[in-house]
C-alpha positions as CSV (number, residue, x, y, z in Angstrom):
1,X,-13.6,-8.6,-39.0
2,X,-11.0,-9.7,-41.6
3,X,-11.9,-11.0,-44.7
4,X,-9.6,-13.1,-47.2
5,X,-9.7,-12.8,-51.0
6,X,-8.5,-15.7,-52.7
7,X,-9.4,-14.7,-56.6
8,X,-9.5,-11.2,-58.1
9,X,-12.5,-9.9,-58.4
10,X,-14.1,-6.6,-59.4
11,X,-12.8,-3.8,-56.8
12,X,-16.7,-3.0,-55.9
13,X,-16.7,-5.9,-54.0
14,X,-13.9,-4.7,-51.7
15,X,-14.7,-1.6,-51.4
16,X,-18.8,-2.1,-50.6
17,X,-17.1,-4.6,-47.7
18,X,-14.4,-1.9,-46.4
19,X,-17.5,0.6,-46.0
20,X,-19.8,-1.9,-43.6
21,X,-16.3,-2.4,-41.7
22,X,-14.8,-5.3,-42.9
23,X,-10.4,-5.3,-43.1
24,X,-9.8,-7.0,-47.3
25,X,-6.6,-9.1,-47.2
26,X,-5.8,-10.4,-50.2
27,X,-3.7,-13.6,-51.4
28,X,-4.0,-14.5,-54.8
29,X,-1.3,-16.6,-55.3
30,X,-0.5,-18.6,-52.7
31,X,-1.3,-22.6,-53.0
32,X,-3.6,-24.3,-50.9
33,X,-1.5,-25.8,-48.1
34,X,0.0,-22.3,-47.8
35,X,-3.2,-20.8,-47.4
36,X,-4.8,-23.4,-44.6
37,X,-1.6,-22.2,-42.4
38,X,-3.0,-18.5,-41.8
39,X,-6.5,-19.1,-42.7
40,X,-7.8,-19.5,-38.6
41,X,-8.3,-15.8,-38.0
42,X,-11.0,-14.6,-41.1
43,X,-14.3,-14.0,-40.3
44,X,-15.2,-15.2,-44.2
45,X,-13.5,-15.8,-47.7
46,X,-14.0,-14.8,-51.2
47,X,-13.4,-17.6,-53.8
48,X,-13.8,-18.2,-57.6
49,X,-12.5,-21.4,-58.7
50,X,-8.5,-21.3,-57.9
51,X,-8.7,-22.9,-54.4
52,X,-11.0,-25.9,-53.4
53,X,-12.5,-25.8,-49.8
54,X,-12.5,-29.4,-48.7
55,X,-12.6,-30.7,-44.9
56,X,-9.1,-30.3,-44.1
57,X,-9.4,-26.9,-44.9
58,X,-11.9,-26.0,-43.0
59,X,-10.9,-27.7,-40.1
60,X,-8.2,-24.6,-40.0
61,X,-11.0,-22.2,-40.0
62,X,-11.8,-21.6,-36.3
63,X,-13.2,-18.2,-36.8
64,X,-14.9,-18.6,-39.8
65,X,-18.5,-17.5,-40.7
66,X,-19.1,-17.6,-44.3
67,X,-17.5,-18.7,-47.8
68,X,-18.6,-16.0,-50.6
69,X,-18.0,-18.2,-53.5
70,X,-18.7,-15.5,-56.7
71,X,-20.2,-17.0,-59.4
72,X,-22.4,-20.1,-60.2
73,X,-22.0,-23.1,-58.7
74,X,-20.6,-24.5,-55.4
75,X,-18.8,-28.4,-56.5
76,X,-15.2,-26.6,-55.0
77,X,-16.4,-26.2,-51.3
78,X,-17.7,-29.3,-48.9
79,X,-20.6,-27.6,-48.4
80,X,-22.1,-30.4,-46.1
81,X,-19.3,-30.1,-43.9
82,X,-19.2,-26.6,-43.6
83,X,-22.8,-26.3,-42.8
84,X,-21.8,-28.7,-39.9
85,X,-19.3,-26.1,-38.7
86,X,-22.4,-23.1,-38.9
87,X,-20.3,-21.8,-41.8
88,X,-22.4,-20.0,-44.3
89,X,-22.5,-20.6,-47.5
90,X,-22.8,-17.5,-50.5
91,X,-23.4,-18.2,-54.0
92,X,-24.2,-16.0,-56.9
93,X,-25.6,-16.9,-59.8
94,X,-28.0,-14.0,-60.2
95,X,-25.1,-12.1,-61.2
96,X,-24.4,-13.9,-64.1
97,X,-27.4,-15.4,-65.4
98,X,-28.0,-13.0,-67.8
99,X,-24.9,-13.3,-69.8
100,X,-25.4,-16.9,-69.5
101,X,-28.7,-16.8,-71.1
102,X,-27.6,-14.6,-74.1
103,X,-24.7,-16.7,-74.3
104,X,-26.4,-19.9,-74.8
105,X,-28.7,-17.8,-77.5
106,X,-25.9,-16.5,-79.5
107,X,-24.0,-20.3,-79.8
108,X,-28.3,-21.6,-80.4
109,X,-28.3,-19.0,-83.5
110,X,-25.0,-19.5,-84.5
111,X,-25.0,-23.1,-84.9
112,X,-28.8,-23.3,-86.5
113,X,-28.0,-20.9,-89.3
114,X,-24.1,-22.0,-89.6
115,X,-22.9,-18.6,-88.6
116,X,-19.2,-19.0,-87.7
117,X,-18.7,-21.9,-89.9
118,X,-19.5,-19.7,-92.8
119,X,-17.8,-17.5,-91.5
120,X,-15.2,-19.4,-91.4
121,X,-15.4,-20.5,-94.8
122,X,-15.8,-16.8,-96.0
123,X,-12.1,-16.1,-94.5
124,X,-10.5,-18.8,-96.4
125,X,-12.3,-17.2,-100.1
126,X,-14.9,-20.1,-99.9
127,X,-18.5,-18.8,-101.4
128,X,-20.8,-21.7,-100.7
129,X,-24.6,-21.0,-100.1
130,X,-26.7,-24.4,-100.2
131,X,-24.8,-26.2,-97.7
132,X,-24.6,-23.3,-95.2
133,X,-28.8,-23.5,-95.3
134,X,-29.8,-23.0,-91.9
135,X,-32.9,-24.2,-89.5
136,X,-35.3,-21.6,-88.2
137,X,-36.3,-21.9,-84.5
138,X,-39.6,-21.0,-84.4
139,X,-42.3,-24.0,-84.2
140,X,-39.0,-26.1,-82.6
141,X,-39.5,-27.6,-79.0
142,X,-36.0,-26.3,-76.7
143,X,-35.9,-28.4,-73.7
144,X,-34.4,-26.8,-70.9
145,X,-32.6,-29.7,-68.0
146,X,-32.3,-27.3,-64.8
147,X,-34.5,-24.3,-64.7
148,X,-32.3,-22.4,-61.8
149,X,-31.5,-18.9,-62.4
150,X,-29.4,-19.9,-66.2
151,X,-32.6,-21.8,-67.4
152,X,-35.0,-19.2,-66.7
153,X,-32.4,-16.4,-67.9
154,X,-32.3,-18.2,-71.6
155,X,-36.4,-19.3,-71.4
156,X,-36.9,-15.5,-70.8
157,X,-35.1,-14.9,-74.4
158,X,-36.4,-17.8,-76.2
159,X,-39.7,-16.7,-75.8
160,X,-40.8,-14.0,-78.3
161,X,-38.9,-16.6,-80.9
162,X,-41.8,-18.8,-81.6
163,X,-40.4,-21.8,-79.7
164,X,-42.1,-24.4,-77.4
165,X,-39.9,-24.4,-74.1
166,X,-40.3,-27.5,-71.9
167,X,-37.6,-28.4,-68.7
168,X,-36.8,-30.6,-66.1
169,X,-35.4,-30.0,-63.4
170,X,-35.3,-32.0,-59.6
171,X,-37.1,-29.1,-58.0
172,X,-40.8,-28.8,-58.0
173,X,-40.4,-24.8,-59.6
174,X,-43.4,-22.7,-59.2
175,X,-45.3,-23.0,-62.3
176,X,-44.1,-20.7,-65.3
177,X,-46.4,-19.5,-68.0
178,X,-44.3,-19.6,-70.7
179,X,-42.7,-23.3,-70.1
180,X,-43.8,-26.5,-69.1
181,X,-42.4,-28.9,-66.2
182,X,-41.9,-32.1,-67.6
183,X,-40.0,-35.6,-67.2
184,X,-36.5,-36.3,-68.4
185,X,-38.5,-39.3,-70.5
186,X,-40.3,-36.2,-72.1
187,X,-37.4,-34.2,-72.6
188,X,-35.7,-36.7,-74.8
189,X,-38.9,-37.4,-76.4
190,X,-40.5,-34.1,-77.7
191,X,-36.7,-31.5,-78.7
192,X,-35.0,-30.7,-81.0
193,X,-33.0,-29.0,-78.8
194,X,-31.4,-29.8,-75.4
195,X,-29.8,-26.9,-73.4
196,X,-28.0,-27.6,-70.1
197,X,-28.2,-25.5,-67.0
198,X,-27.7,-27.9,-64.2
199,X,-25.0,-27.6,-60.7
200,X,-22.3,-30.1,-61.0
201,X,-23.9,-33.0,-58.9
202,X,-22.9,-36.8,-59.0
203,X,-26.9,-36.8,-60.7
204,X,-25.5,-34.5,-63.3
205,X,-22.1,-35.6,-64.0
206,X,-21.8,-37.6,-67.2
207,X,-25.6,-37.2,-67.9
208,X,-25.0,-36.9,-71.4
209,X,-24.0,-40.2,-72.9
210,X,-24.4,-42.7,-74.8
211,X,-27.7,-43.9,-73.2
212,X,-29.2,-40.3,-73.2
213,X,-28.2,-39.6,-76.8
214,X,-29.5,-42.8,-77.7
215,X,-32.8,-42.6,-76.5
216,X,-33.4,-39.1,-77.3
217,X,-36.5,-39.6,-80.1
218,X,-35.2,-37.1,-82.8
219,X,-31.7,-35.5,-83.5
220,X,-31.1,-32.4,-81.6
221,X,-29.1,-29.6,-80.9
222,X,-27.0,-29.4,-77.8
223,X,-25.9,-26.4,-75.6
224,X,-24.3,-26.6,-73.0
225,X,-23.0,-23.5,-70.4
226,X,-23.2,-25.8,-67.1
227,X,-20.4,-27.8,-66.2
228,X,-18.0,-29.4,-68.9
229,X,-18.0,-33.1,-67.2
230,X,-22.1,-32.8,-67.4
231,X,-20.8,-34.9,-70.8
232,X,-18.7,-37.2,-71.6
233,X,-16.7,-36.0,-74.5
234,X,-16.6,-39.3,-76.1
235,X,-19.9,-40.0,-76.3
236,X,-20.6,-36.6,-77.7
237,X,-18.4,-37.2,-80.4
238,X,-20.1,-40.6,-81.3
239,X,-23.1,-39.1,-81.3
240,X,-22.3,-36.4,-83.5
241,X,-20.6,-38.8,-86.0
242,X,-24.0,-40.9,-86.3
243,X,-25.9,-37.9,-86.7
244,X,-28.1,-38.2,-83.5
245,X,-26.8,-35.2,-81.9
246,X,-26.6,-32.2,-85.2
247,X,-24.1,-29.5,-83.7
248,X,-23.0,-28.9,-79.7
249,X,-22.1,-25.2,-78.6
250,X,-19.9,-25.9,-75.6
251,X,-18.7,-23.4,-73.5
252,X,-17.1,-25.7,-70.9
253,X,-15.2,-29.0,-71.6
254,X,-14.5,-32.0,-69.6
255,X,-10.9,-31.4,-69.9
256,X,-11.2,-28.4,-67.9
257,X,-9.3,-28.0,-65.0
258,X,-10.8,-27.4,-61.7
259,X,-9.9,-23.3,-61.9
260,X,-11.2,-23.2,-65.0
261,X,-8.3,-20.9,-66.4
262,X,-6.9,-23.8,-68.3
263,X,-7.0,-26.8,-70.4
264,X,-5.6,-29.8,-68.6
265,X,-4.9,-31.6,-71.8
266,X,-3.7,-29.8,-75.1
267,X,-5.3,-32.4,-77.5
268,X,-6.4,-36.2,-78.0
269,X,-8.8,-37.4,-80.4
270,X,-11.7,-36.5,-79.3
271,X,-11.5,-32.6,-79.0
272,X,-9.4,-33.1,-81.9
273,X,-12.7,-33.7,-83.5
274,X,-14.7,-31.2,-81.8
275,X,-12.3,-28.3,-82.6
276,X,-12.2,-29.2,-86.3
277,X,-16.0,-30.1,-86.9
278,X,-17.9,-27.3,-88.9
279,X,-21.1,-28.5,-86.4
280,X,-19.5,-27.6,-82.8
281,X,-18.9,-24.2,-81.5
282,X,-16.6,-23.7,-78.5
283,X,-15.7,-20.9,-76.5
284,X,-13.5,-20.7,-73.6
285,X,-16.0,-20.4,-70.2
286,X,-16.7,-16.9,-70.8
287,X,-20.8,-17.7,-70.9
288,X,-21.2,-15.4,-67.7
289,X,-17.7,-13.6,-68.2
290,X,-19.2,-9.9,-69.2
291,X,-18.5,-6.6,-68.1
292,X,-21.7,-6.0,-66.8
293,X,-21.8,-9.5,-64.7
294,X,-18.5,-8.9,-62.9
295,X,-20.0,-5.8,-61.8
296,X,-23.0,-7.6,-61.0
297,X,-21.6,-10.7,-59.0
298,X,-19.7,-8.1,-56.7
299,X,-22.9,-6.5,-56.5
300,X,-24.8,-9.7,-55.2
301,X,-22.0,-10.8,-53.0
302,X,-22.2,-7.9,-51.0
303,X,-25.7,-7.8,-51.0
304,X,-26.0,-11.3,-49.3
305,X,-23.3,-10.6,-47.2
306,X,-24.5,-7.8,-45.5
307,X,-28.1,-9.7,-45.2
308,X,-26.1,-12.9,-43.5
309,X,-24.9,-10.0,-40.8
310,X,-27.9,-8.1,-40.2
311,X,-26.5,-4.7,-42.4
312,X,-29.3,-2.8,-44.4
């Protein structure tokens, strides 16, 4: 059973696959079109982000039995289609929900209490207390949209902070005794903080805009560690101008390209404005890029794939 590795991953994973039988080939840089002419033989694949999956390529795959995508999130493969071919579909986002979740409370703590912007300020000789006064979290309402592995992961650390966590997500999830299922009505109604942990769906792409920010009741907070086109960048920026949205830690931008290695634009206006604003913290997709999850998303993968064949 031959099994080809499209993205680098942590040698675990290949090794853990060699030992229940499985032959690791590995092409890492080959393009797409290149790839669907040898792809018939493989019993599965390992992807990241490089390659998309769509219907023509999987047409190719006459032999195949599952797609091991490692990491969160499943937008570059047609799933539908390969369900129609009995293709299997792996995901893993228990392996990095963790880092996720202490990502999103790091950017949360920096941007309440003006961390790296005084920082910042601090490097260029700049002293200035009063308007680097910060916001406490506890007695705040964090709403949570998705409560998937991410959401639970940062709910789990909010918790001993003194904060009311509320989320919505389109699943009915089993009832949680430290959050509360609510509407997305009520999650624009009640925080003061709006943290997104949602899949890249067409009900989740662009869901923050100008309609959402405008009908949120109070200012707020925003985090996001999803998908960088759950925004639209320009509405963020109006609605950090007017004041309705008070700082955004992104650590994904619509300008992303699909691998996610790379920036598909090197500036316009708008992140123009978000890189220079004081209120908006960026980092480069690394929310679940940790040491300890790369171990652990190898870890998972194999875990799932030797479930999908029967392997103890």
């Amino acid at each position: 059973m031959q099994i080809l590795h499209l993205d680098s991953n942590h040698p675990l994973l290949a090794d853990e696959l060699e030992k229940i039988g499985f032959k690791n080939h590995f092409d890492l840089e080959s393009s797409k079109s290149e790839v669907e002419k040898k792809i018939s033989n493989y019993f599965g694949i390992i992807i990241r982000s490089r390659i998309s999956i769509d219907k023509v390529f999987l047409d190719n795959c006459e032999k195949l039995k599952f797609i091991a995508r490692i990491g969160s999130g499943t937008e570059n493969i047609d799933v539908e289609h390969a369900k129609s071919k009995n293709i299997h579909i792996i995901s893993t986002p228990e392996g990095n929900s963790n880092a996720v979740g202490e990502h999103a409370l790091g950017m949360l703590l920096s941007l309440t209490n003006n961390i790296t912007s005084s920082n910042d300020e601090i490097k260029n000789r700049i002293w200035e207390r009063e308007s680097n006064r910060g916001f406490e979290l506890k007695g705040k309402t964090i709403g949570l949209i998705g409560y998937g592995h991410t959401g639970k992961s940062f709910a789990r650390k909010l918790i001993g902070l003194g904060v009311k966590i509320i989320y919505h997500d389109l699943k009915n999830i089993e009832k949680d005794d430290d959050t509360v299922q609510v509407t997305l009505g009520e999650i624009k109604e009640h925080s003061d903080i709006i943290s997104l942990h949602v899949s890249m769906t067409e009900e989740s792409k662009g869901l923050i805009n100008t309609d959402f920010i405008n009908s949120c009741k109070k200012p707020f907070w925003l985090i996001n560690t999803s998908r960088g086109n759950c925004i639209i960048t320009k509405d963020l920026v109006e609605g950090l101008k007017s004041g309705k949205i008070l700082g955004a830690g992104l650590d994904v931008l619509e300008y992303e390209k699909k691998s996610f290695e790379k920036l598909s634009i090197s500036k316009n206006e708008n992140l123009d404005y978000l890189v220079s604003s004081k209120n908006v913290i960026i980092t480069p997709h690394i929310a679940g890029w940790t040491k300890e999850s790369k171990i652990k998303l190898a870890e998972v993968a194999v875990k799932k794939i030797k479930k999908l064949i029967n392997i103890k």
